[in-house]
N, C-alpha and C positions, 0 to 999 in steps of 0.2 A: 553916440549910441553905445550902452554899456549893454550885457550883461554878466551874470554870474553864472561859473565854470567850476566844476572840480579835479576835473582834470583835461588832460589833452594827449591821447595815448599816441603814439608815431608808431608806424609797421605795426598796423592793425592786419589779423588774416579769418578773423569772424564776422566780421561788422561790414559784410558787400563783398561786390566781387572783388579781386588782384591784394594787393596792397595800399593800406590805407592809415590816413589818422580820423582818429574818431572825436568827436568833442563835446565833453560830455558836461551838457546841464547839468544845475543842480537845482532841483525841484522838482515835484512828483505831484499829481492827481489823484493818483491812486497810491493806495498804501500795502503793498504783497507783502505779506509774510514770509512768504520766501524770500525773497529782493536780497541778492550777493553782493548789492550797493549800495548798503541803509543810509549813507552818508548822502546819497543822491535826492535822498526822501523830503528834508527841509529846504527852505527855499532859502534860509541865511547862513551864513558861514558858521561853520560850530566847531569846537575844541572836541579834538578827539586822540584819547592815549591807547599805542600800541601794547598792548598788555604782553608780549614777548620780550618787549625793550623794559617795563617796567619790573624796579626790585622792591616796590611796596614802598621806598624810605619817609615817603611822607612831606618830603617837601616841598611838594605841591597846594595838599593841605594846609601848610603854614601858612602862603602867602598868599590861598584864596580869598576874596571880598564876601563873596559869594557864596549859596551854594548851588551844583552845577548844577540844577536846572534851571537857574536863574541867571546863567552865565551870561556876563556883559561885553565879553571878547578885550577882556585888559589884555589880558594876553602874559599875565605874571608868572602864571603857572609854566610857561615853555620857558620862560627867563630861568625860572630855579629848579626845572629837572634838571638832572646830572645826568641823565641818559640818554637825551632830546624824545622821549618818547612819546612826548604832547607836541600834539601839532595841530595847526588850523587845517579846517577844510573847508574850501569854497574862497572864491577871488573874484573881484568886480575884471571884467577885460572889456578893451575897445576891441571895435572889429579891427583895427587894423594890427592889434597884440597879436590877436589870434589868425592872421593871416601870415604874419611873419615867420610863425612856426608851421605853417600847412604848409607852404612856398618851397618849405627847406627840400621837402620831399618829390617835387612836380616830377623830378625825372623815377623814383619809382613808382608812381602813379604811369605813365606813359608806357612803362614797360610792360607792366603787370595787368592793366584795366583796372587799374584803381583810383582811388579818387579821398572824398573826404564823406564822413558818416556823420551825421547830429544823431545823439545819443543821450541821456539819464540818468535817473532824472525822466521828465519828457519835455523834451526842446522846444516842446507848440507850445509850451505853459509859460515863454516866454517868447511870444512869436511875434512883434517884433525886431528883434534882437536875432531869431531865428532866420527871417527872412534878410535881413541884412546882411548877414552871413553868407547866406545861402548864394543870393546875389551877388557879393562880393568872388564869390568861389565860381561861379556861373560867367560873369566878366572875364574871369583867367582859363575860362576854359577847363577846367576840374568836374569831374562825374562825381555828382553828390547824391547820397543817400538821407532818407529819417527813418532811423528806428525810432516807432510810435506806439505806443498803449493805443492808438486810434481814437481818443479823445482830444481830437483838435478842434481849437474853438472854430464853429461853421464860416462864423464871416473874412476867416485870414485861410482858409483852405486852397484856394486858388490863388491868391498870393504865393503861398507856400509852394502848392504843387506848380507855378511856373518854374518855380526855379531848385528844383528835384526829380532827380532822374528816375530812382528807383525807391519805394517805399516799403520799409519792414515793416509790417503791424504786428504785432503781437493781437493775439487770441487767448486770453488767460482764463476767463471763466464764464460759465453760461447765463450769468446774469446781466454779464456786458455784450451780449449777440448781439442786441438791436443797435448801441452805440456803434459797433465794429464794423459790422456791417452797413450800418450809414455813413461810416467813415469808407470803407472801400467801395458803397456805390458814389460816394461825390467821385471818386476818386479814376471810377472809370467813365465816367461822361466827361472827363478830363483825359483821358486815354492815356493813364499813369500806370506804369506796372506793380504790382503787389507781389512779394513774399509773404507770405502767411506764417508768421512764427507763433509757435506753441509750447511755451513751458508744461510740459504735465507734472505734476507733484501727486507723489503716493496719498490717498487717503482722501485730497480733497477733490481732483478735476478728474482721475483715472479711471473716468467708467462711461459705460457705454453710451450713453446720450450726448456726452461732450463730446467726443469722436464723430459722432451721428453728426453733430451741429459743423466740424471741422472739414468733414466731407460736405454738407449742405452748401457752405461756403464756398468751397473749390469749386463743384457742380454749379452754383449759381453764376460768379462772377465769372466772366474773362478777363480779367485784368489777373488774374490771380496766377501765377506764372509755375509759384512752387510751395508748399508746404515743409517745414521743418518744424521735426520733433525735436523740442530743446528739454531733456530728461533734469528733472530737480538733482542739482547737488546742496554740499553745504558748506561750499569753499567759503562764501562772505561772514561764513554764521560769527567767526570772531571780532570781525567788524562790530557787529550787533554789541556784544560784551563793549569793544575799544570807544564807544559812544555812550556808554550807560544804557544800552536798553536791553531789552528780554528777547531773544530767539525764540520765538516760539512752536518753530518745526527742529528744537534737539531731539527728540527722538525719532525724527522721521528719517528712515534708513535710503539707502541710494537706490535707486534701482537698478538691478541686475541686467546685463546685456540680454539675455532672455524674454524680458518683460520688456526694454527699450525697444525690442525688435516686433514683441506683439502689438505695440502701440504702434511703429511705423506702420506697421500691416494694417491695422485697424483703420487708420487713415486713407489707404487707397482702394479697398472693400467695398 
């Protein structure tokens, strides 16, 4: 049993409760424009150059085959920078790669109440792979979490939620309520607890009907334990650039703790 990972973060202190590693897919269903981990977005491994590490010299270009969007993963281009500023992302791993490095940590999981996160990417897009995991971590005794878009394919849902403790959903826009929400009603006839996570982004989710739908959610389910406002940055946006693509929220500005604070409000209203 493989799958594909981009990364594996160790002393995680966002992604669930205590301390934790998180393990982060790589593959996406949905495509955010916002997304701080455009690398997350493809399901294949991709060449991606750190544009801080890059001095332009070019030779890269020299001993391209290609051109990068047709990129075939020679992998020549990391051979001839001088800076190592090309690098692959994404890696095929066994479960048991990636149990080797979760293991290291058991004793600050124990102290802390922490455990192991499935992360993105979104993990059920490879679920499978997901669930063997999960059970692997579940056998050791480890509190695992999924952070989820809530698009989990229906027939691996209780597979899934047997062996996951506590479920992040994300709530990103008002076109996905009926998805979201059918993903947190499987989820509480399964008597799984829910965070409700909510990016809001200036311009496109921060208005009053989104809010209205965030509360409806909380109000309806009981499984729904806690809601968190996760306020748009644009820490990833150079990401965006180090992969060849377009950001398309540069000029969308941060929000001010003033406005972070009117949206928490808005939510419990």
């Amino acid at each position: 049993m493989k799958g594909i990972l981009y990364n594996i973060q160790r002393f995680s202190l966002h992604d669930g409760p205590g301390i934790r590693t998180t393990v982060f897919f790589k593959g996406c269903n949905m495509y955010c424009a916002w997304c701080h981990n455009p690398e997350s977005i493809s399901f294949n491994p991709q060449v991606m150059k750190n544009s801080s590490k890059c001095t332009s010299c070019g030779e890269c270009a020299k001993v391209c085959k290609v051109n990068k969007p047709d990129c075939i993963l020679c992998k020549t281009c990391i051979a001839a920078c001088p800076t190592g500023a090309i690098t692959t992302v994404g890696r095929e791993y066994t479960v048991a790669e990636v149990m080797d490095i979760v293991l290291k940590d058991r004793a600050y999981y124990s102290k802390s109440g922490g455990g192991v996160t499935f992360s993105g990417g979104e993990a059920s897009a490879q679920p499978e792979f997901l669930i063997a995991l999960a059970k692997a971590c579940k056998a050791e005794g480890l509190h695992t979490c999924l952070d989820t878009n809530g698009l989990i394919p229906p027939q691996y849902i209780a597979d899934i939620a047997d062996n996951i403790c506590i479920f992040l959903v994300d709530f990103k826009l008002e076109r996905y309520y009926e998805k979201t929400t059918d993903c947190i009603n499987a989820l509480c006839g399964l008597s799984k607890p829910v965070i409700l996570r909510c990016p809001i982004i200036p311009g496109i989710n921060d208005i009053p009907s989104h809010f209205k739908a965030i509360r409806r959610i909380k109000a309806t389910y009981g499984n729904v334990e806690s809601v968190e406002i996760m306020p748009y940055h644009s820490i990833g946006a150079s990401k965006w650039q180090d992969l060849g693509l377009e950001y398309e929220l540069a000029d969308v500005a941060a929000p001010t703790k003033e406005q972070v604070a009117e949206w928490e409000k808005s939510v419990i209203e």
